[in-house]
VEXLOSE-936842 format. One line per 5 residues: number of its first residue (from 0); their letters; for each residue x, y, z of N, C-alpha, C. Coordinates in steps of 0.02 Angstrom, whole numbers. Layout:
<atoms>
NUM	a	X/Y/Z/X/Y/Z/X/Y/Z ~ ... .
</atoms>
This chain:
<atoms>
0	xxxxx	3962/-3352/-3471/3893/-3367/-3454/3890/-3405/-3389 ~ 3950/-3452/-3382/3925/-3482/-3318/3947/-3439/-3275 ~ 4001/-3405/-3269/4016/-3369/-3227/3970/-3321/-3198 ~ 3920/-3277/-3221/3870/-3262/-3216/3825/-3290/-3182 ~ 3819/-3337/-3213/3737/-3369/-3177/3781/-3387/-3108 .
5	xxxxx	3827/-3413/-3117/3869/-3417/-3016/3858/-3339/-2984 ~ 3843/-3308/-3008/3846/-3231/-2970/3783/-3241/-2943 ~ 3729/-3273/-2971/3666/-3243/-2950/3628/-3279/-2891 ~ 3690/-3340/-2859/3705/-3395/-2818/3763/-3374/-2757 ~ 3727/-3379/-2703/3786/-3355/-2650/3823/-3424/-2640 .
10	xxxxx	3883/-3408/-2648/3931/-3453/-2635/3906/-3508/-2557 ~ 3963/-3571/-2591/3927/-3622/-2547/3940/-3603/-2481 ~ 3933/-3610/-2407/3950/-3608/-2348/4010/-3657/-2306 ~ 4073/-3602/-2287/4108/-3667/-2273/4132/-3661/-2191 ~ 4117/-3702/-2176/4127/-3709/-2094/4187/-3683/-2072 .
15	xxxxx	4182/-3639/-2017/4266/-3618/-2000/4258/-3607/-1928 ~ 4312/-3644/-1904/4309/-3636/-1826/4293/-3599/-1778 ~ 4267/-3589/-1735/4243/-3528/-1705/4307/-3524/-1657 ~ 4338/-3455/-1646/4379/-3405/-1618/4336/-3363/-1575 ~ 4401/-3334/-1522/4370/-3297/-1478/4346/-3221/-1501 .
20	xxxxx	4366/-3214/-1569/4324/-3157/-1594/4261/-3170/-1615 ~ 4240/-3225/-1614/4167/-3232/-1619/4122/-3204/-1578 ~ 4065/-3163/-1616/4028/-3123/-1531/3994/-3160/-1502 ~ 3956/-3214/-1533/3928/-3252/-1476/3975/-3296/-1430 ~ 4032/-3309/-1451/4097/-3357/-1391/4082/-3301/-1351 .
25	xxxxx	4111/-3236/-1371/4126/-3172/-1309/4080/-3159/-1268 ~ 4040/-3153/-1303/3954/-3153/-1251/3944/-3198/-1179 ~ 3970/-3279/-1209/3965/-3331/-1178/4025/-3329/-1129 ~ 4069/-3311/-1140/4143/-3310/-1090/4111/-3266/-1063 ~ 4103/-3206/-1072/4090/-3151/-1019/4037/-3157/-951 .
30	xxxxx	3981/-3210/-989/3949/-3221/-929/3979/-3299/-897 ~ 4014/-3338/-911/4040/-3377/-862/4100/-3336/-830 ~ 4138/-3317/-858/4204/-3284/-811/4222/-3225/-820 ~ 4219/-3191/-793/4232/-3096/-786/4282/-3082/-770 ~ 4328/-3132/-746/4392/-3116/-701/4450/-3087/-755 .
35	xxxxx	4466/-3067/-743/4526/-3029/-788/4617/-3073/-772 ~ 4647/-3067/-823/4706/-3107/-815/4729/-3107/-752 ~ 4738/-3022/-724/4787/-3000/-652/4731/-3059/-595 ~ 4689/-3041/-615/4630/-3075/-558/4641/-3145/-541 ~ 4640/-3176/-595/4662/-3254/-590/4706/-3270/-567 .
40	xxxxx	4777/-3231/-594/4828/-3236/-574/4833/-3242/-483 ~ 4808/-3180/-465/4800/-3171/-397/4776/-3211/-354 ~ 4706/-3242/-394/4688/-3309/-350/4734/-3378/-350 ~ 4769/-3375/-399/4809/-3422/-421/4877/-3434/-345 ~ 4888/-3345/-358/4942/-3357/-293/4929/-3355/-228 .
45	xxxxx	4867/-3339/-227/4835/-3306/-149/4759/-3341/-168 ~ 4755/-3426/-144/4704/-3454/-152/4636/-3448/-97 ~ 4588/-3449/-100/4512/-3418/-49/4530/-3478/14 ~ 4496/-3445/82/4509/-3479/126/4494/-3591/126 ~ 4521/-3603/164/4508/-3690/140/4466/-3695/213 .
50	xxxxx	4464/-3665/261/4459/-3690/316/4433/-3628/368 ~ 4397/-3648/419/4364/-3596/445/4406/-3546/493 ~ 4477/-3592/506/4535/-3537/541/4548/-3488/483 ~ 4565/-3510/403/4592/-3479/380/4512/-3401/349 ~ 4463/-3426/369/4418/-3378/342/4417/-3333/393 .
55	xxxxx	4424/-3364/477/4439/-3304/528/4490/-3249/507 ~ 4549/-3289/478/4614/-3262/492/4610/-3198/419 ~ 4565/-3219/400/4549/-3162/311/4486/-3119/337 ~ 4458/-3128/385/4425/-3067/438/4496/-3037/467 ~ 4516/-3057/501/4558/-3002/538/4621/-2942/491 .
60	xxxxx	4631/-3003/420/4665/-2958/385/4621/-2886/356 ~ 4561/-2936/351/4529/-2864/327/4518/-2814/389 ~ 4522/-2843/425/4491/-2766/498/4578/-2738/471 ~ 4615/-2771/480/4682/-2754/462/4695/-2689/434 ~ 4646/-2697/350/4671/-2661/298/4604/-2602/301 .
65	xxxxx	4574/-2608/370/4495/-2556/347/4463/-2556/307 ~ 4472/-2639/304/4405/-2636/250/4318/-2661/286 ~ 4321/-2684/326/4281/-2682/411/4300/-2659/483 ~ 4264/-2671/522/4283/-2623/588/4282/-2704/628 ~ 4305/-2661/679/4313/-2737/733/4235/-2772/753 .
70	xxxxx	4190/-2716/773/4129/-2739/792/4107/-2801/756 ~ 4125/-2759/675/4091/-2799/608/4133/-2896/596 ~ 4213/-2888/633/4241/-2938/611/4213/-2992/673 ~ 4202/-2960/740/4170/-3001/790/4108/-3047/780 ~ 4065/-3010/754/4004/-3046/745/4018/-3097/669 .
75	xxxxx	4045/-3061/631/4047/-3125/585/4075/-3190/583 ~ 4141/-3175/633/4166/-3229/671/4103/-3253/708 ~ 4059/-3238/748/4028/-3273/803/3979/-3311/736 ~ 3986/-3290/690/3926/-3307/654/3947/-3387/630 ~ 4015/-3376/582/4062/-3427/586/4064/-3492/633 .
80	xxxxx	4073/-3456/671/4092/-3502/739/4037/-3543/750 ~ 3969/-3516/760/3899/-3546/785/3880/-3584/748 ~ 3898/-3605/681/3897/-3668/613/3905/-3713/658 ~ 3948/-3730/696/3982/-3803/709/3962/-3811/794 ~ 3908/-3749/815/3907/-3758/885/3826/-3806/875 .
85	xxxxx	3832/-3830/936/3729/-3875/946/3719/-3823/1021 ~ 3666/-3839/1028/3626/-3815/1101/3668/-3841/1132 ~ 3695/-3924/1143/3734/-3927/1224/3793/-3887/1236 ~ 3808/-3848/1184/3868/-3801/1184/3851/-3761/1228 ~ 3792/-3728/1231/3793/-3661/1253/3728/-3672/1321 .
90	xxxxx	3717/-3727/1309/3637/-3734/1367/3668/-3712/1428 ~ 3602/-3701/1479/3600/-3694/1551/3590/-3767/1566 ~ 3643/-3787/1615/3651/-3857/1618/3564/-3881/1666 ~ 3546/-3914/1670/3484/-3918/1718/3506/-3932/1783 ~ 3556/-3940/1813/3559/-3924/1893/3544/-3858/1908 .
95	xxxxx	3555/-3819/1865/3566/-3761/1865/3497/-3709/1835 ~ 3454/-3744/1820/3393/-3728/1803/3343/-3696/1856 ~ 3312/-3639/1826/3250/-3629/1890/3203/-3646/1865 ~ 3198/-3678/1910/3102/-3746/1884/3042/-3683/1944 ~ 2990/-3693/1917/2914/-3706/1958/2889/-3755/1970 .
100	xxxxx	2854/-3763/2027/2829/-3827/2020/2743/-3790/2037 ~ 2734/-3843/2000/2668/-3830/1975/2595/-3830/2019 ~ 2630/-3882/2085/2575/-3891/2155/2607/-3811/2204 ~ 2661/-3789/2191/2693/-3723/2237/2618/-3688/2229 ~ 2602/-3644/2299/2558/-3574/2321/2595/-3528/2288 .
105	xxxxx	2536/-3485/2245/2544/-3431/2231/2610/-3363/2255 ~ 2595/-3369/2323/2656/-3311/2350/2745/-3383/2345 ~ 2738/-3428/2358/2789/-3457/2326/2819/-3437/2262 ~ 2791/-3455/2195/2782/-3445/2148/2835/-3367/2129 ~ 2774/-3319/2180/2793/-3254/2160/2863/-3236/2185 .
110	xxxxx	2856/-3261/2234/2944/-3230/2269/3008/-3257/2227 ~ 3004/-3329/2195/3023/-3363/2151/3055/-3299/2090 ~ 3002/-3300/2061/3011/-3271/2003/3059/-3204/2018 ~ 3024/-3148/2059/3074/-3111/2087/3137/-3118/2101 ~ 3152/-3170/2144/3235/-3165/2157/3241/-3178/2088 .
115	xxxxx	3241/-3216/2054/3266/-3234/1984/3264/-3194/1924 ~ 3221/-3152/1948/3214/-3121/1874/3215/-3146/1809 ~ 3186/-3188/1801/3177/-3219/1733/3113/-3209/1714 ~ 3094/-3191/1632/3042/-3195/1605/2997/-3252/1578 ~ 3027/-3285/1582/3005/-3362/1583/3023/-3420/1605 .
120	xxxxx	2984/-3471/1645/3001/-3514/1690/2976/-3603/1666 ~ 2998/-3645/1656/2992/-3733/1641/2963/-3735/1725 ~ 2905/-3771/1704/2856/-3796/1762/2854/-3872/1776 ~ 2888/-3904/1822/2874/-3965/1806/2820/-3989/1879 ~ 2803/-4043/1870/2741/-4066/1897/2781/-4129/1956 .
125	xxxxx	2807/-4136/1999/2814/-4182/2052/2903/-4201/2035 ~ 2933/-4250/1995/3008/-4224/1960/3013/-4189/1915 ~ 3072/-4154/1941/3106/-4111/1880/3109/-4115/1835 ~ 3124/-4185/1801/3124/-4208/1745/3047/-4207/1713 ~ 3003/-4203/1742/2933/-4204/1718/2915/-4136/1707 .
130	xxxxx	2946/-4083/1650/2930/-4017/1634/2864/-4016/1579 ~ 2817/-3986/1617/2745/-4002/1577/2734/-3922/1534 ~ 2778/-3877/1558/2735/-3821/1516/2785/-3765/1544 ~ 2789/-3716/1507/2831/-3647/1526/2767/-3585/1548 ~ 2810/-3553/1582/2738/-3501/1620/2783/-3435/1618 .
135	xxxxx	2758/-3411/1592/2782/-3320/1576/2765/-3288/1647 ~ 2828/-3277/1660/2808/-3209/1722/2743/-3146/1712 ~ 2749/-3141/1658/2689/-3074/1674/2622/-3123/1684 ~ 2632/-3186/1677/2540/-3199/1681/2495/-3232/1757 ~ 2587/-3216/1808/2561/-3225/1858/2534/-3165/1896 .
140	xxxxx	2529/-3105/1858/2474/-3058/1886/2411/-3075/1874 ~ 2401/-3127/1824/2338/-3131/1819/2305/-3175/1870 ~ 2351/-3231/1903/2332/-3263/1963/2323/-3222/2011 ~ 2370/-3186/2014/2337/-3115/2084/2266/-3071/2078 ~ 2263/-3071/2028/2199/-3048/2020/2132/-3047/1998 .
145	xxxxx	2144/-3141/1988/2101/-3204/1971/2108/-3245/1995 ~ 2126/-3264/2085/2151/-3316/2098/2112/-3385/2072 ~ 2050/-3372/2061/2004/-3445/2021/2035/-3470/1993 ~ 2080/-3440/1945/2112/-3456/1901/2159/-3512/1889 ~ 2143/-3576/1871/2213/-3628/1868/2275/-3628/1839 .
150	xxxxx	2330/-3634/1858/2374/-3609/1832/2387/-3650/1773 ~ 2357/-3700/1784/2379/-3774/1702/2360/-3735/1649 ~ 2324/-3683/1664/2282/-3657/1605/2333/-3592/1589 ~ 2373/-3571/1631/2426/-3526/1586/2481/-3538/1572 ~ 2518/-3623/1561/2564/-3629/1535/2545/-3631/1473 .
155	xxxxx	2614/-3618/1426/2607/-3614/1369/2637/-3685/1349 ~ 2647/-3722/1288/2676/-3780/1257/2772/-3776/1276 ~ 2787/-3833/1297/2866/-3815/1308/2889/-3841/1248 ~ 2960/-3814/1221/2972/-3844/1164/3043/-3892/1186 ~ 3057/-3951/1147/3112/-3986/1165/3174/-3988/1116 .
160	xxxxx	3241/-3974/1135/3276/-3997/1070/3329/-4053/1093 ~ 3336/-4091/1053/3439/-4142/1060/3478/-4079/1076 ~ 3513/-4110/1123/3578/-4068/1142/3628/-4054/1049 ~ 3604/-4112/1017/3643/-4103/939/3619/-4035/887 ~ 3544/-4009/909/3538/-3975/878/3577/-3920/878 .
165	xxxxx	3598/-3919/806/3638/-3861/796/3603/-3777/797 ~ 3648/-3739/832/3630/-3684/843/3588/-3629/780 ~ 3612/-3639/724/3574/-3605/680/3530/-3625/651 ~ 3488/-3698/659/3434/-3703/628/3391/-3687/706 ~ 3417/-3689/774/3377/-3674/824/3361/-3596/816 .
170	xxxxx	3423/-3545/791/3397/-3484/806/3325/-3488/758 ~ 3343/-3518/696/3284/-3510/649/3203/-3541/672 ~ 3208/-3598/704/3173/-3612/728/3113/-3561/778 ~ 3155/-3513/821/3144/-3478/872/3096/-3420/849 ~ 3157/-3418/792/3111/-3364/751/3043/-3386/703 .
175	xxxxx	3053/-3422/677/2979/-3442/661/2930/-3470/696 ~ 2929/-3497/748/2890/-3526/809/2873/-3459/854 ~ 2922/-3425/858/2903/-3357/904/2916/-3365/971 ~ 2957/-3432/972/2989/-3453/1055/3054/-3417/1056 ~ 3040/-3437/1125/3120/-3400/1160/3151/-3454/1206 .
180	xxxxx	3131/-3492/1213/3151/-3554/1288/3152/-3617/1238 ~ 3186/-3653/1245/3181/-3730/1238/3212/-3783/1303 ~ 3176/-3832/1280/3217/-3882/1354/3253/-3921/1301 ~ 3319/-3921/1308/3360/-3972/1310/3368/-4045/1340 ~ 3381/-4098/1284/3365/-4160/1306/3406/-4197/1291 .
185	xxxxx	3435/-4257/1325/3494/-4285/1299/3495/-4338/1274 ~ 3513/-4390/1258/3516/-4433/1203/3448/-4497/1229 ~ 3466/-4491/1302/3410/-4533/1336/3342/-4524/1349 ~ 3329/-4454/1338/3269/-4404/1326/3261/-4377/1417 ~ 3326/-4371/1432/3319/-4342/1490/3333/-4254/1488 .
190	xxxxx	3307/-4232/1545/3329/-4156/1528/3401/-4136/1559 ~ 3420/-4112/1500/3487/-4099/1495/3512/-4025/1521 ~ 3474/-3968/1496/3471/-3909/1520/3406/-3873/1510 ~ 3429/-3806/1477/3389/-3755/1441/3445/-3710/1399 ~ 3407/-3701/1346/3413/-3637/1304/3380/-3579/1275 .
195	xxxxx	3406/-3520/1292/3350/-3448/1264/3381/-3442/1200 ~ 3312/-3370/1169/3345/-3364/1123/3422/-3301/1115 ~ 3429/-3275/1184/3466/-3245/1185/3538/-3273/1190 ~ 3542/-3336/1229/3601/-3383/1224/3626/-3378/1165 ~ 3585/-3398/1119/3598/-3403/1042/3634/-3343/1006 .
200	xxxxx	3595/-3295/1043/3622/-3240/981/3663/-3199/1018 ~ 3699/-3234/1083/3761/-3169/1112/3797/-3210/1057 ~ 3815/-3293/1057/3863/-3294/1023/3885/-3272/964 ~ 3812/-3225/922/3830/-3189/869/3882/-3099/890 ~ 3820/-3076/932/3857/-3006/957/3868/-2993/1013 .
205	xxxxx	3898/-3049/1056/3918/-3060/1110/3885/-3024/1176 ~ 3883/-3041/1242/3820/-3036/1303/3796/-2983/1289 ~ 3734/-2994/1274/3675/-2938/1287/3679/-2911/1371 ~ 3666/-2848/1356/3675/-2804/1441/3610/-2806/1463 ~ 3585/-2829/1516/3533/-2828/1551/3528/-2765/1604 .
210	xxxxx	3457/-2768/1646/3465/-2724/1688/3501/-2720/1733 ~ 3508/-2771/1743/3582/-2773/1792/3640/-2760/1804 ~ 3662/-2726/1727/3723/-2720/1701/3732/-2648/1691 ~ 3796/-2588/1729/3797/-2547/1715/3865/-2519/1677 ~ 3853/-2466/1639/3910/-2427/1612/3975/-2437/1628 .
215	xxxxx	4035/-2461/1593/4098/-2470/1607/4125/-2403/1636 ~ 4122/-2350/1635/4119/-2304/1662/4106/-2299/1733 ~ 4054/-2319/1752/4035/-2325/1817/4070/-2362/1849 ~ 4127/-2397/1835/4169/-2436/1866/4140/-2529/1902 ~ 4154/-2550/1933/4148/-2615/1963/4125/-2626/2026 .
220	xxxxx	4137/-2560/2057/4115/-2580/2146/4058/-2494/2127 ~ 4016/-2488/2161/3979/-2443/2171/3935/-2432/2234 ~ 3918/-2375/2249/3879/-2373/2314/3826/-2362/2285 ~ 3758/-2419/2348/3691/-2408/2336/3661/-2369/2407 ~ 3594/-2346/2393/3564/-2306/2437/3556/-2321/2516 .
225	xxxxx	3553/-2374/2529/3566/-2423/2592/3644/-2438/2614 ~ 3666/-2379/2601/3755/-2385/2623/3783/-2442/2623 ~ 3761/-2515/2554/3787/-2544/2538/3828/-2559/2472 ~ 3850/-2594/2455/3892/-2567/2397/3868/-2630/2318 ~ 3878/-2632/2279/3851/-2676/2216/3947/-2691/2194 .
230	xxxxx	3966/-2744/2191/4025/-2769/2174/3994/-2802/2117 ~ 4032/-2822/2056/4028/-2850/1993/4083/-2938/2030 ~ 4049/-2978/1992/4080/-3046/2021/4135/-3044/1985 ~ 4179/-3028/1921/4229/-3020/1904/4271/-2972/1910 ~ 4266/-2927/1975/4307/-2884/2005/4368/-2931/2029 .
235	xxxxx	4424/-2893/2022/4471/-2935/2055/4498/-2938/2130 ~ 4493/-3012/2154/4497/-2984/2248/4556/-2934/2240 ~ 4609/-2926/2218/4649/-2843/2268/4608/-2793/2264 ~ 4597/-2793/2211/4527/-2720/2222/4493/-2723/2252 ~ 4444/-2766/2272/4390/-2765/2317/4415/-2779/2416 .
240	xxxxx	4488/-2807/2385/4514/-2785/2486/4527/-2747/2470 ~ 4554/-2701/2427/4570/-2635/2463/4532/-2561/2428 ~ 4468/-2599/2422/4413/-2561/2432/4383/-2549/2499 ~ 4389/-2594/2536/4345/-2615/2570/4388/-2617/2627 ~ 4471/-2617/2624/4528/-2628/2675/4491/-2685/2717 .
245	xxxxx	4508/-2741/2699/4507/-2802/2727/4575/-2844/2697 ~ 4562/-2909/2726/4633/-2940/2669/4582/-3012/2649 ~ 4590/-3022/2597/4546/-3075/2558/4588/-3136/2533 ~ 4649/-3134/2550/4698/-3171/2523/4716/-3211/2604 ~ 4720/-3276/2621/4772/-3307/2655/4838/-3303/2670 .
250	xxxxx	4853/-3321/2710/4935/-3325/2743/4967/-3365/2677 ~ 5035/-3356/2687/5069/-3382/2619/5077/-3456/2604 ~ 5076/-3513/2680/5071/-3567/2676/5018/-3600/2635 ~ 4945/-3545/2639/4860/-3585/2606/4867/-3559/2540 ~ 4907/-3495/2509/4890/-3462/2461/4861/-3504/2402 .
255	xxxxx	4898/-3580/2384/4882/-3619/2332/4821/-3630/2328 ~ 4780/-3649/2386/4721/-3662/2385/4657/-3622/2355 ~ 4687/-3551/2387/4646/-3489/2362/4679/-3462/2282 ~ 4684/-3490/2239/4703/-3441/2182/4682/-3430/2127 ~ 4624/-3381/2142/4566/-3363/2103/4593/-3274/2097 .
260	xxxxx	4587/-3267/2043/4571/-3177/2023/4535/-3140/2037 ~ 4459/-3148/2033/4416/-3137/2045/4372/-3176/2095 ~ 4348/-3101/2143/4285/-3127/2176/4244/-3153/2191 ~ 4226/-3180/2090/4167/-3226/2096/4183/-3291/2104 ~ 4232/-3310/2090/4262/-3363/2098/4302/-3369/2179 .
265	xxxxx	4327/-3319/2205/4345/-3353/2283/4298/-3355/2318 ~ 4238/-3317/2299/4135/-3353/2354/4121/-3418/2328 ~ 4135/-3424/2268/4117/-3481/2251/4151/-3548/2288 ~ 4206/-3540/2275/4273/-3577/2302/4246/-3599/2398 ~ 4239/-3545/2418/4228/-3533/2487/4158/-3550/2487 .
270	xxxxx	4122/-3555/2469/4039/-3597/2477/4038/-3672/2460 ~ 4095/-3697/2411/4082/-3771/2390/4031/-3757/2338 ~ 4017/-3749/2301/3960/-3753/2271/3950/-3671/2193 ~ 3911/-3678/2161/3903/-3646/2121/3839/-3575/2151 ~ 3861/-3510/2172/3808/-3486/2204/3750/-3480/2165 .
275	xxxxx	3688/-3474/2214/3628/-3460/2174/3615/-3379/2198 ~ 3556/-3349/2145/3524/-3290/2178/3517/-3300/2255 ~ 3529/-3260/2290/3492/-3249/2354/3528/-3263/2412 ~ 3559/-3323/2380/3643/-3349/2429/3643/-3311/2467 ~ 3702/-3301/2528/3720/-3261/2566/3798/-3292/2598 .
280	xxxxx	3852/-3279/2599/3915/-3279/2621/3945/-3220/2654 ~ 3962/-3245/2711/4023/-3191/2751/4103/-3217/2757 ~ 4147/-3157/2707/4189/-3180/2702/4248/-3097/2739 ~ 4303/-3114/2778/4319/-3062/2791/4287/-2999/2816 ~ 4236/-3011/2869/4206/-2969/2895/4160/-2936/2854 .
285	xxxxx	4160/-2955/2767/4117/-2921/2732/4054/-2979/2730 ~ 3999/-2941/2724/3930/-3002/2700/3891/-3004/2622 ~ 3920/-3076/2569/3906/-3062/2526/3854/-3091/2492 ~ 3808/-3040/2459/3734/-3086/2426/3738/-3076/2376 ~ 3724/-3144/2332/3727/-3145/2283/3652/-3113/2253 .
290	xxxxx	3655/-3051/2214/3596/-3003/2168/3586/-3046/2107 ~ 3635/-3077/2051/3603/-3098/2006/3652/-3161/1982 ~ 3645/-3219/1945/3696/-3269/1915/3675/-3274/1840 ~ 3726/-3288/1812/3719/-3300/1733/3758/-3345/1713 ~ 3733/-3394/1690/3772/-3463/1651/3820/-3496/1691 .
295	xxxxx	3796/-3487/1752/3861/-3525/1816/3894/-3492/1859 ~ 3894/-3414/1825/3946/-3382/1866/3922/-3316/1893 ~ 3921/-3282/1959/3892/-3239/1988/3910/-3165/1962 ~ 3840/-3128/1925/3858/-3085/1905/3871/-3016/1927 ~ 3860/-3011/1992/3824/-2962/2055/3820/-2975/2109 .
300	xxxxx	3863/-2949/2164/3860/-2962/2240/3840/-2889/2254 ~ 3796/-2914/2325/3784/-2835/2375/3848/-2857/2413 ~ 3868/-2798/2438/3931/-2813/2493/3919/-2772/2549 ~ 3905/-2759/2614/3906/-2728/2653/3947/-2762/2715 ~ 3990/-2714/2754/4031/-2743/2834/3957/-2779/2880 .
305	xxxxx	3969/-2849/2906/3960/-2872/2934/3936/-2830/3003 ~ 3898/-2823/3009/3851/-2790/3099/3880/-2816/3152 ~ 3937/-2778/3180/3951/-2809/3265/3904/-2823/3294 ~ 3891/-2876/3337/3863/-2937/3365/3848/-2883/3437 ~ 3788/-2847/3439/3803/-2819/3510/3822/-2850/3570 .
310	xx	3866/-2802/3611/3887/-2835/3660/3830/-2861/3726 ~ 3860/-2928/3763/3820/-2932/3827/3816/-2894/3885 .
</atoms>
């Protein structure tokens, strides 16, 4: 009888440890760790990068093994890289700045912008240091054909950053503001340089080609329509003397003085100074103008022979 009436009673409940055959443990492991023994193992012997050399150096294994292409390992490096860069890394130093000034005549102004070719210009008002507003090249057609027009009234707001700001909250910045220019400022709130937003993002996919810039193909020295020639500033002087059959190099006693690779660097050398657009140097019977500069260094010379001096 009692045995019975115990039947009609489910036995008491007795606690028993939970094992990994339990489905809810398995459930629960599976969504914290997926990794499989070999997997662990592997991380175990071959631990994830510690350091940003060693995350470069696990890009290049992978271009290594095809598992990316070079293009792809470049930019992620630049991407890498630009974490730890600020604006004074990469600014246009402000000696080196093309300012407007804001009392300059109109045909000033314009010829300005021309040699330079820039799409946007820091306006400052009496010193340099006093940059009141940026002025977009296209809106000085509208002074040509409104001269009423004051020009205070077509700068736009300049924006300022610390030389500390770091490069990727600036690109972000750029992009949500819808700027492209900032003035750089240095700890004293002086102006330090400038930065675009293109500065920013070669160091992702390295120099953007402008119009200025032609096909590797097309080689380094080229002839233009005025039987003068377009030299690239990182041509190397033997090529360009003996393009040109001149000798660009000194006697062997000065050689130390001159020992530059490139072109752009022995005008430079030979001017004292950092060239600007428009420059003009005669070196070796050749006459060289500087067509365009980028970040210090001349990206484009015209070169034509020097005009004998008619005789008396």
């Amino acid at each position: 009888m009692g045995s019975s009436i115990l039947r009609g009673y489910s036995q008491p409940h007795v606690l028993q440890p939970l094992t990994v055959s339990d489905p809810h443990l398995a459930r629960h492991s599976e969504r914290t760790d997926k990794r499989t023994f070999l997997q662990k193992l592997a991380e175990f012997i071959h631990p994830g990068p510690d350091s940003t050399d060693e995350l470069i150096a696990t890009l290049a294994d992978a271009e290594h093994h095809h598992i990316i292409n070079s293009e792809s390992r470049l930019m992620l490096e630049g991407v890498i890289r630009m974490a730890d860069m600020t604006a004074g890394d990469v600014m246009v130093a402000a000696p080196r700045m093309d300012l407007l000034s804001i009392d300059a005549p109109f045909d000033e102004l314009l010829h300005q912008v021309i040699e330079t070719a820039h799409s946007r210009f820091p306006v400052h008002e009496g010193d340099r240091e006093n940059i009141i507003g940026i002025l977009m090249a296209k809106d000085l057609l509208k002074l040509q054909r409104a001269p009423e027009l004051n020009i205070r009234a077509l700068l736009r707001p300049a924006v300022f950053v610390p030389e500390s700001k770091g490069l990727n909250d600036l690109l972000r910045q750029f992009r949500d503001n819808r700027n492209h220019l900032a003035i750089v400022i240095d700890e004293f709130g002086r102006t330090a340089g400038l930065i675009t937003i293109e500065d920013v993002l070669e160091q992702i996919v390295g120099e953007i080609e402008d119009e200025f810039d032609i096909v590797d193909d097309e080689g380094d020295i080229f002839g233009l329509p005025d039987k003068s020639f377009r030299v690239s500033g990182d041509t190397a002087v033997e090529r360009v003397a003996e393009a040109f059959g001149v000798r660009l190099t000194p006697d062997k006693e000065d050689e130390s003085s001159y020992d530059f690779d490139t072109i752009g660097g022995l005008i430079a050398h030979a001017m004292g100074h950092v060239p600007k657009r428009g420059e003009r140097h005669t070196l070796a019977g050749l006459d060289f103008v500087v067509l365009h500069t980028k970040g210090g260094a001349v990206r484009w010379f015209k070169v034509s022979p020097v005009a004998p001096s008619p005789k008396a």
